[in-house]
SEMI-92638 format. One record per atom (N, C-alpha, C, O): residue number from 1; residue in one letter; atom name; x, y, z. Coordinates in Angstrom, 2 decimals. Example, Ala and Ser with C-alpha at 12.3 -4.5 7.8 and 13.67 -1.06 7.14 Angstrom:
ATOM	resi	resn	name	c1	c2	c3
ATOM	1	A	N	13.19	-5.69	7.80
ATOM	1	A	CA	12.30	-4.50	7.80
ATOM	1	A	C	13.20	-3.30	7.80
ATOM	1	A	O	14.24	-3.32	8.46
ATOM	2	S	N	12.85	-2.25	7.08
ATOM	2	S	CA	13.67	-1.06	7.14
ATOM	2	S	C	12.90	0.03	7.87
ATOM	2	S	O	13.41	1.14	8.04
This chain:
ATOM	resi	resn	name	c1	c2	c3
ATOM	1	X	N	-20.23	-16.62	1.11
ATOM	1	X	CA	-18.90	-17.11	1.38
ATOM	1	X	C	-18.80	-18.54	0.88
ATOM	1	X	O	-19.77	-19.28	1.05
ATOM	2	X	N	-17.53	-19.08	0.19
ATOM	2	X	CA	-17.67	-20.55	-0.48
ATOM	2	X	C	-17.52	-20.96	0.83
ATOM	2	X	O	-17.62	-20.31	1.87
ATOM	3	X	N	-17.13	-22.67	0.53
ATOM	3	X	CA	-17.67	-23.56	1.26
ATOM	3	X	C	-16.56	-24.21	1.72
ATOM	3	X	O	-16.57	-25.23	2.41
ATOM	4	X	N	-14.81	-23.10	1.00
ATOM	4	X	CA	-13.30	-23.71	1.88
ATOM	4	X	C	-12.78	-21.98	1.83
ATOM	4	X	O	-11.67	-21.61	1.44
ATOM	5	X	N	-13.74	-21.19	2.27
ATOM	5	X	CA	-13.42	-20.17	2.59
ATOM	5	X	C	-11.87	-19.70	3.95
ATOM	5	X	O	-10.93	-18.91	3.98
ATOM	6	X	N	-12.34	-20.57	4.67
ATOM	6	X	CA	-11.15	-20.72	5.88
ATOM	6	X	C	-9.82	-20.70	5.30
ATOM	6	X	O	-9.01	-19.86	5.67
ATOM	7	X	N	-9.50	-21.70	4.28
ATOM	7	X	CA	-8.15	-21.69	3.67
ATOM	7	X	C	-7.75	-20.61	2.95
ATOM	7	X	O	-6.56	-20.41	2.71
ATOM	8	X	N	-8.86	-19.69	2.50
ATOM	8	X	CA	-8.06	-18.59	1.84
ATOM	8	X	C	-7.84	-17.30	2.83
ATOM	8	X	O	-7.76	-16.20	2.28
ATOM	9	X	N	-7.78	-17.34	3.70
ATOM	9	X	CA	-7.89	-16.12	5.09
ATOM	9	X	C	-6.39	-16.26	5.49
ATOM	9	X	O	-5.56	-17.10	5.16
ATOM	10	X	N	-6.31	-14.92	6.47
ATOM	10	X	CA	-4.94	-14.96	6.88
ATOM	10	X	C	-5.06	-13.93	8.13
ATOM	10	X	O	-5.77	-12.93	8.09
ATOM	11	X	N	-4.39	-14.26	9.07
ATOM	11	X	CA	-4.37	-13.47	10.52
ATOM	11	X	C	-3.20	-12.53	10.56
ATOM	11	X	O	-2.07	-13.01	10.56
ATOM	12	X	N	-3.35	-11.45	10.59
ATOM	12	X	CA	-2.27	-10.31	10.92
ATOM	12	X	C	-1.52	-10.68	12.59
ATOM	12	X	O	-2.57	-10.82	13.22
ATOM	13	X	N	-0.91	-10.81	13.16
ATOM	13	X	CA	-0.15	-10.92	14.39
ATOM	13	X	C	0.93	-9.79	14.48
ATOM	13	X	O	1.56	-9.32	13.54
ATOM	14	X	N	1.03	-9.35	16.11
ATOM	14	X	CA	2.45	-8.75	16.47
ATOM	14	X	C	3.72	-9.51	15.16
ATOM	14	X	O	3.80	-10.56	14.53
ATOM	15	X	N	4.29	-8.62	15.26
ATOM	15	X	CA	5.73	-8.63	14.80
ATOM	15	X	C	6.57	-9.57	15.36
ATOM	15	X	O	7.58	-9.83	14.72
ATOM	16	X	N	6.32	-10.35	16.82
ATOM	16	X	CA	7.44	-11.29	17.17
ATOM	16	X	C	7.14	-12.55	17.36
ATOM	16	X	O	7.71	-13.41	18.03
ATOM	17	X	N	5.88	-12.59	16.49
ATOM	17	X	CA	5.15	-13.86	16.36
ATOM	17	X	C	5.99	-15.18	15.26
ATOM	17	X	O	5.93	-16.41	15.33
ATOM	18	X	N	6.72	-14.30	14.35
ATOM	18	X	CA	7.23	-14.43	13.17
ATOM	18	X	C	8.81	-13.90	13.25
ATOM	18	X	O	9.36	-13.06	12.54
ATOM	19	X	N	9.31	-14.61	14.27
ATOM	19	X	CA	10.74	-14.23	14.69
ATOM	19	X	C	11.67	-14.99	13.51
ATOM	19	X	O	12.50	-14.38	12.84
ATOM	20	X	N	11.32	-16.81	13.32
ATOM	20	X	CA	11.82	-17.35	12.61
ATOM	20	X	C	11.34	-18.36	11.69
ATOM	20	X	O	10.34	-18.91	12.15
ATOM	21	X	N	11.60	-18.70	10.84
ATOM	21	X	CA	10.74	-20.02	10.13
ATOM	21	X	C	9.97	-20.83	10.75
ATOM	21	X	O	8.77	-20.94	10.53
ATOM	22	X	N	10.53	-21.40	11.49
ATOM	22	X	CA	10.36	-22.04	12.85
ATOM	22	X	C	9.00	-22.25	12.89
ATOM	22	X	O	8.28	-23.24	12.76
ATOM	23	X	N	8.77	-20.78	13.16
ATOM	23	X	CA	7.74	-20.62	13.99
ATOM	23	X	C	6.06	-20.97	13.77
ATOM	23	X	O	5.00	-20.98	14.39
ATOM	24	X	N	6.81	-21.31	12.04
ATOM	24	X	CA	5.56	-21.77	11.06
ATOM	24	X	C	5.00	-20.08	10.48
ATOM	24	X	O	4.40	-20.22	9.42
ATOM	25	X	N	5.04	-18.94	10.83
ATOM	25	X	CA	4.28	-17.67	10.47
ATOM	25	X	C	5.50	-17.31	9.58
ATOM	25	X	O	6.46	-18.03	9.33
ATOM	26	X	N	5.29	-16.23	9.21
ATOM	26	X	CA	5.21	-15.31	7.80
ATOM	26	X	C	5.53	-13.93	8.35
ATOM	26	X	O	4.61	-13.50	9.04
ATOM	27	X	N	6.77	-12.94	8.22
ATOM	27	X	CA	6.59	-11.76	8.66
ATOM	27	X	C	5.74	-10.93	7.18
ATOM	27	X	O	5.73	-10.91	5.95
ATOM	28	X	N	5.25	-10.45	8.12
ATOM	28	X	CA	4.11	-9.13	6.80
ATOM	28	X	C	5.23	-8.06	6.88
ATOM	28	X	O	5.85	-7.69	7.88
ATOM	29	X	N	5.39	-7.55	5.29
ATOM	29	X	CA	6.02	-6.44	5.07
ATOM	29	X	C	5.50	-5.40	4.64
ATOM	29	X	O	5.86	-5.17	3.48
ATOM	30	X	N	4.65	-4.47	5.16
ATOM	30	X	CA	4.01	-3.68	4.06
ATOM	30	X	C	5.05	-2.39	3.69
ATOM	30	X	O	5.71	-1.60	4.37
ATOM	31	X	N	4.77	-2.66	1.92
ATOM	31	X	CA	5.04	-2.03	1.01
ATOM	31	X	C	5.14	-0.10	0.77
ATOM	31	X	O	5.92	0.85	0.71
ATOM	32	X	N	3.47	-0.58	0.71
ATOM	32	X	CA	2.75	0.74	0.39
ATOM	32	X	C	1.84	0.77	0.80
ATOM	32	X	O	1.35	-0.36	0.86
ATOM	33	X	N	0.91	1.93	1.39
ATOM	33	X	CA	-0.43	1.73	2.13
ATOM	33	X	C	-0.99	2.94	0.92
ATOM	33	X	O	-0.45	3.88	0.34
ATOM	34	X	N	-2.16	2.43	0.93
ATOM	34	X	CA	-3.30	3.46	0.67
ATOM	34	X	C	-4.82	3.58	1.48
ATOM	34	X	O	-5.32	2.61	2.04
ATOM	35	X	N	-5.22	4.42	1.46
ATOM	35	X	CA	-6.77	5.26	2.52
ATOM	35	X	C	-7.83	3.74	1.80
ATOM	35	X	O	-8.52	3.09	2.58
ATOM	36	X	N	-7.79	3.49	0.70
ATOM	36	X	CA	-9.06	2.66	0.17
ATOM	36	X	C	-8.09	1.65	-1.08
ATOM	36	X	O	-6.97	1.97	-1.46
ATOM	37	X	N	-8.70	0.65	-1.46
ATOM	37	X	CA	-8.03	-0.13	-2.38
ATOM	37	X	C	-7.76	0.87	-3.31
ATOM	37	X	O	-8.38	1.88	-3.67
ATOM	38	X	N	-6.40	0.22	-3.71
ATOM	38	X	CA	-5.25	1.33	-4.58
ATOM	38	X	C	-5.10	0.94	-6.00
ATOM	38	X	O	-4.34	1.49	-6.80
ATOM	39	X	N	-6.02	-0.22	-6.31
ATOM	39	X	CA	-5.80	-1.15	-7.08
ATOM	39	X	C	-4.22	-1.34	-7.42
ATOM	39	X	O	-3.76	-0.66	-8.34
ATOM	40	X	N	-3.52	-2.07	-6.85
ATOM	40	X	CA	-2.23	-1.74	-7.06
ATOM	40	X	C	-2.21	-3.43	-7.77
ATOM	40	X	O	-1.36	-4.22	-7.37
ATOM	41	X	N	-2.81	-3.66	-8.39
ATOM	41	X	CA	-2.99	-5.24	-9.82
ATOM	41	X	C	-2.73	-4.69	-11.08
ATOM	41	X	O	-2.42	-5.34	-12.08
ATOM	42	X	N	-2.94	-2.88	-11.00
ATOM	42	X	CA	-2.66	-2.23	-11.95
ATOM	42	X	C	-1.37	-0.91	-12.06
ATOM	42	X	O	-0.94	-0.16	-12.94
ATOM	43	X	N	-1.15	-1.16	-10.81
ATOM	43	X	CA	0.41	-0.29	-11.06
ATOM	43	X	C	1.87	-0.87	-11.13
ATOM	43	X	O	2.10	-2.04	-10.84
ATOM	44	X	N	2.87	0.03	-11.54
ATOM	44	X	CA	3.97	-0.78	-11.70
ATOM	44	X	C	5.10	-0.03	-11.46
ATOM	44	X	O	4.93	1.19	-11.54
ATOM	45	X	N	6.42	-0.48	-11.14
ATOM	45	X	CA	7.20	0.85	-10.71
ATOM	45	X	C	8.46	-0.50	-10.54
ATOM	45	X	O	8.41	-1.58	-9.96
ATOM	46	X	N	9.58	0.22	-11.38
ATOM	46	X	CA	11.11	-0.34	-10.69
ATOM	46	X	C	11.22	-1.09	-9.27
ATOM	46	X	O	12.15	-1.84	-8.98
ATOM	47	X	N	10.03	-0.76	-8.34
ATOM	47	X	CA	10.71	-1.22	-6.98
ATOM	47	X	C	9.82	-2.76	-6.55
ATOM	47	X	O	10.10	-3.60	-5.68
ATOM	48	X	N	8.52	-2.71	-7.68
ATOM	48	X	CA	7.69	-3.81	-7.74
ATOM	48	X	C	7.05	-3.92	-6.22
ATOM	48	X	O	6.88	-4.96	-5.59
ATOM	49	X	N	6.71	-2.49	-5.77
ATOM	49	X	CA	6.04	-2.77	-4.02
ATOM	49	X	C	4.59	-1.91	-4.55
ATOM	49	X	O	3.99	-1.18	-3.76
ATOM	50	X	N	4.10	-2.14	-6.11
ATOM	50	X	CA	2.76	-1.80	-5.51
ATOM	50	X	C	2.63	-0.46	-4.99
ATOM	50	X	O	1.75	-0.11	-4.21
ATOM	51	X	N	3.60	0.31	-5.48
ATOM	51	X	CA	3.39	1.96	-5.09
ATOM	51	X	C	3.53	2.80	-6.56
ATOM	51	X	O	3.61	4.02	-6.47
ATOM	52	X	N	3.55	2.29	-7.70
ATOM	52	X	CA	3.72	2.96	-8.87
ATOM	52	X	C	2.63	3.79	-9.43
ATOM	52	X	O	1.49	3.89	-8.96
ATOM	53	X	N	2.99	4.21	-10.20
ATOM	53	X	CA	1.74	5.12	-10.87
ATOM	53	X	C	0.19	4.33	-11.57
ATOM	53	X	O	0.58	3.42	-12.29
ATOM	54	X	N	-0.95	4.38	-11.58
ATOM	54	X	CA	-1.87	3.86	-12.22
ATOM	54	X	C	-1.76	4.83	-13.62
ATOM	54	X	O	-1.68	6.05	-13.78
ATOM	55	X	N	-1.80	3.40	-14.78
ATOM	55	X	CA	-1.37	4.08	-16.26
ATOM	55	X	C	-2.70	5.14	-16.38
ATOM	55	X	O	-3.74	5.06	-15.73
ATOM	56	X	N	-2.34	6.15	-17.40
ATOM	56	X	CA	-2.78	7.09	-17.77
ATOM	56	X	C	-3.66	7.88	-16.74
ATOM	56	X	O	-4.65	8.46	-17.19
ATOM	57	X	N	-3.34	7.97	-15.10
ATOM	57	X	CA	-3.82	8.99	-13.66
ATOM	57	X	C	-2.76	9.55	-13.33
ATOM	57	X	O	-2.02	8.81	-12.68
ATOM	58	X	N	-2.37	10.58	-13.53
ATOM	58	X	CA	-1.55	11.90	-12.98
ATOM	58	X	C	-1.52	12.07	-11.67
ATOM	58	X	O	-2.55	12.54	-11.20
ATOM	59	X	N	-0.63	11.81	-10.88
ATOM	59	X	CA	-0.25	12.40	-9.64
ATOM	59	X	C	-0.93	10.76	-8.60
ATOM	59	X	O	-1.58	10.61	-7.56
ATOM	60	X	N	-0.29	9.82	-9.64
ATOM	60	X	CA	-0.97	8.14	-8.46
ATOM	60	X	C	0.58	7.42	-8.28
ATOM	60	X	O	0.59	6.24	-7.94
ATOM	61	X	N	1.54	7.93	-8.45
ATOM	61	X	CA	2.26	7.43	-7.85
ATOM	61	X	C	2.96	7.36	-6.70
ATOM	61	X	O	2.10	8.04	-6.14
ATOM	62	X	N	3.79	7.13	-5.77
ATOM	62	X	CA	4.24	7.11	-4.17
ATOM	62	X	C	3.62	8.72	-4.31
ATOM	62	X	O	3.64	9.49	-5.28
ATOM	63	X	N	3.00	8.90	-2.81
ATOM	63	X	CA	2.08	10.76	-2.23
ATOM	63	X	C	4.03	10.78	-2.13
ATOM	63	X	O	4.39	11.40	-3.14
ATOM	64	X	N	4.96	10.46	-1.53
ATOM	64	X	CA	5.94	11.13	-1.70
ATOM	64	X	C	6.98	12.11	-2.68
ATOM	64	X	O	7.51	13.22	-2.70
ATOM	65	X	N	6.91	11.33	-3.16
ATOM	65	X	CA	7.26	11.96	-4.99
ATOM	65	X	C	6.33	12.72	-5.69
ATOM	65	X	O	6.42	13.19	-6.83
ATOM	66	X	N	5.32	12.79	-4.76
ATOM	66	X	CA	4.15	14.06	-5.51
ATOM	66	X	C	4.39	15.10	-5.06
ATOM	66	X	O	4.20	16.11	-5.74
ATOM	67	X	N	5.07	15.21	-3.32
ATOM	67	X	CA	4.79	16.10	-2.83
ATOM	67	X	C	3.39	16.15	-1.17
ATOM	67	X	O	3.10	16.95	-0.28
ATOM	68	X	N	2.95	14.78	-1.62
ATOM	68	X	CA	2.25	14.71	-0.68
ATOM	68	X	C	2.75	13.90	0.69
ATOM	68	X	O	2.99	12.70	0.70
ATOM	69	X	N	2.85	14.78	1.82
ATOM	69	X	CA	3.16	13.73	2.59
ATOM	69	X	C	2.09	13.93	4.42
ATOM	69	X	O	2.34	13.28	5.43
ATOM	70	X	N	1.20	14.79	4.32
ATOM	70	X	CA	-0.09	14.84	5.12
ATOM	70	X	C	-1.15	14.52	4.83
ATOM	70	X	O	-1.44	14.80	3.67
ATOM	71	X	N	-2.26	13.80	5.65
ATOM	71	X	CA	-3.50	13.49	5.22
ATOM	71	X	C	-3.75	14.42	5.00
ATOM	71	X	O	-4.61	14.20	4.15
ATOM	72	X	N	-3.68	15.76	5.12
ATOM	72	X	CA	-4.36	17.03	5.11
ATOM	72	X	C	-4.03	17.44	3.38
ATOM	72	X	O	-4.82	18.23	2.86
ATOM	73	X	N	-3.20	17.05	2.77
ATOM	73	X	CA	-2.51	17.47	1.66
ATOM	73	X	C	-3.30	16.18	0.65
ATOM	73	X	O	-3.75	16.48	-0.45
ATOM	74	X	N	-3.37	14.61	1.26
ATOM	74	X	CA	-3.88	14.03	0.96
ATOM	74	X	C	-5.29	13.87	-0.07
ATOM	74	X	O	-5.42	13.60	-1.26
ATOM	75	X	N	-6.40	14.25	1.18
ATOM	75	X	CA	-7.51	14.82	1.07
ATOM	75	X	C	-7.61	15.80	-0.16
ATOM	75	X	O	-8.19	15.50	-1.21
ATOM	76	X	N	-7.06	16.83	0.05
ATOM	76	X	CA	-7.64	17.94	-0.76
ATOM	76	X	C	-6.68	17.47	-2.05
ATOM	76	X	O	-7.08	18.16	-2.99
ATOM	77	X	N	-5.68	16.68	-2.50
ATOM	77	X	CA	-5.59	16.01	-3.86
ATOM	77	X	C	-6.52	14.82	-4.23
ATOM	77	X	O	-6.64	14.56	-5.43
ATOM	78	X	N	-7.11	14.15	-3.41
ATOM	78	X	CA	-7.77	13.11	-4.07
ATOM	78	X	C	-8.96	13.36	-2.78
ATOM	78	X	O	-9.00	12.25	-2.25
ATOM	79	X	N	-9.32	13.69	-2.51
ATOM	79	X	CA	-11.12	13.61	-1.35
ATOM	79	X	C	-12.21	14.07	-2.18
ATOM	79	X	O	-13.29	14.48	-1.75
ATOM	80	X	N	-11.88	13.97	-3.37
ATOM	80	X	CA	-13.57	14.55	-3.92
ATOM	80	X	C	-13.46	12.95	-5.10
ATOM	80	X	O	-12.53	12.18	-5.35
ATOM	81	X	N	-14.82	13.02	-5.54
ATOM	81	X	CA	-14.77	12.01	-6.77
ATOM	81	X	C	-13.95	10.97	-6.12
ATOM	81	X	O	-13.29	10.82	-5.10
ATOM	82	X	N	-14.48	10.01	-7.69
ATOM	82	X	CA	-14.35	8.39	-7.01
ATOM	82	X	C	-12.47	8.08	-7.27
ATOM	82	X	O	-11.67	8.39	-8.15
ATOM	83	X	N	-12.38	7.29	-5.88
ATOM	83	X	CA	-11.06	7.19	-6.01
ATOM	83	X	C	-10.32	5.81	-6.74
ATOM	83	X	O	-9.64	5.95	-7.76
ATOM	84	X	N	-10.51	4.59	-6.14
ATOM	84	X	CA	-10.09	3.35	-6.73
ATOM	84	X	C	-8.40	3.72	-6.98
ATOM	84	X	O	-7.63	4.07	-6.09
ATOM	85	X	N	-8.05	3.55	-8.44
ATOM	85	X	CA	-6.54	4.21	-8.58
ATOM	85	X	C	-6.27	5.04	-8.81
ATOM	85	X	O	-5.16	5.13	-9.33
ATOM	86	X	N	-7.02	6.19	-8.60
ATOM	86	X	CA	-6.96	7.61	-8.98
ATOM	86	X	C	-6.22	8.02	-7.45
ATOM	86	X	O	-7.04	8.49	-6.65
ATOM	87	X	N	-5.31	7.95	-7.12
ATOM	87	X	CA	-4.79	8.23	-5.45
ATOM	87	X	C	-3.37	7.89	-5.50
ATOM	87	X	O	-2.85	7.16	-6.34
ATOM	88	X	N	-2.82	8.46	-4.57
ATOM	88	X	CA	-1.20	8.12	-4.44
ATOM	88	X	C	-1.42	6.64	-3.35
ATOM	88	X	O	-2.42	6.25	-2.76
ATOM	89	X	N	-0.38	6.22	-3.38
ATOM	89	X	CA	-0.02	5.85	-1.65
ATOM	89	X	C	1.54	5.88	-0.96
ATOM	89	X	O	2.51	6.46	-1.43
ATOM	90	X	N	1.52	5.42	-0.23
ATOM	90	X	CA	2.39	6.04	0.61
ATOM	90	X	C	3.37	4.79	0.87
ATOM	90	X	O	3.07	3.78	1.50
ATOM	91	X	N	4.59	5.08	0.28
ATOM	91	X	CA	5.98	4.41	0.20
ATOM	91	X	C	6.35	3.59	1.61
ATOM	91	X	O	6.96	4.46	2.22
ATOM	92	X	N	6.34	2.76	2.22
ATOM	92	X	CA	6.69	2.49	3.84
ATOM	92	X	C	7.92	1.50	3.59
ATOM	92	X	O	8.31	1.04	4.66
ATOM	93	X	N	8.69	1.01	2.41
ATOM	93	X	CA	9.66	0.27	2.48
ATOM	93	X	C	10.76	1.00	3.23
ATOM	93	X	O	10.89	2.21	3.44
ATOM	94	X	N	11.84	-0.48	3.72
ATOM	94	X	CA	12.69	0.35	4.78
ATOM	94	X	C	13.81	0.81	3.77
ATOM	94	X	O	14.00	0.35	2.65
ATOM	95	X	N	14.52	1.78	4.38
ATOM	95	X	CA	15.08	3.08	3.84
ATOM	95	X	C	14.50	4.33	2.92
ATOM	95	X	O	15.20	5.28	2.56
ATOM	96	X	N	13.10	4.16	2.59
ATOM	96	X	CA	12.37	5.29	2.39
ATOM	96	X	C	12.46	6.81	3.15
ATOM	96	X	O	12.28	6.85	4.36
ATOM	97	X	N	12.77	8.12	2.36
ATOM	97	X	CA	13.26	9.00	2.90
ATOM	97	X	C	12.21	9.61	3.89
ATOM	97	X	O	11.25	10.04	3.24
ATOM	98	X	N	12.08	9.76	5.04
ATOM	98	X	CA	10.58	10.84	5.21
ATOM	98	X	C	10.71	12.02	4.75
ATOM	98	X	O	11.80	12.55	4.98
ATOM	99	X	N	9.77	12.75	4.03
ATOM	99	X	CA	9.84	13.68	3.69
ATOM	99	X	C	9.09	15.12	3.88
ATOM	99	X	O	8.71	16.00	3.11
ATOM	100	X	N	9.06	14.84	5.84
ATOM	100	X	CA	8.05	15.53	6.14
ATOM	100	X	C	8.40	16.15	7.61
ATOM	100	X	O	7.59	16.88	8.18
């Protein structure tokens, strides 16, 4: 670990920690989630949340738009072999349709 490691860290908190500027905190928005790093430094998509397809991997863009929307469905598209960006993830911006 370097030696101003502290400054690059960051604490997740409740949601009403981060009511207003104020408060000095930051509300976290997450985007898109994935099971393991999604490398999402390498995907890209109209909505710029880090849920787009990884270039030239079939079936890595939002598990929604694949069709995937259970871990169970999950798994058996991407649970074998190495994953990194070979994987969907999963859309969580607000007004996202559920599709399940």
């Amino acid at each position: 670990m370097c030696r101003d490691a502290h400054r690059r860290q960051f604490r997740v908190l409740p949601h009403f920690y981060a009511d207003s500027p104020a408060d000095g905190y930051t509300q976290l928005i997450v985007l898109c989630a994935f099971a393991v790093d999604g490398w999402t430094n390498f995907r890209d998509s109209p909505a710029r949340d880090g849920c787009g397809p990884t270039p030239r991997m079939l079936r890595t863009g939002p598990c929604q738009d694949n069709g995937i929307t259970t871990y169970g469905e999950w798994l058996a598209a991407f649970g074998k072999g190495q994953l990194a960006g070979n994987q969907c993830g999963f859309r969580l911006t607000p007004g996202t349709p559920k599709r399940w």
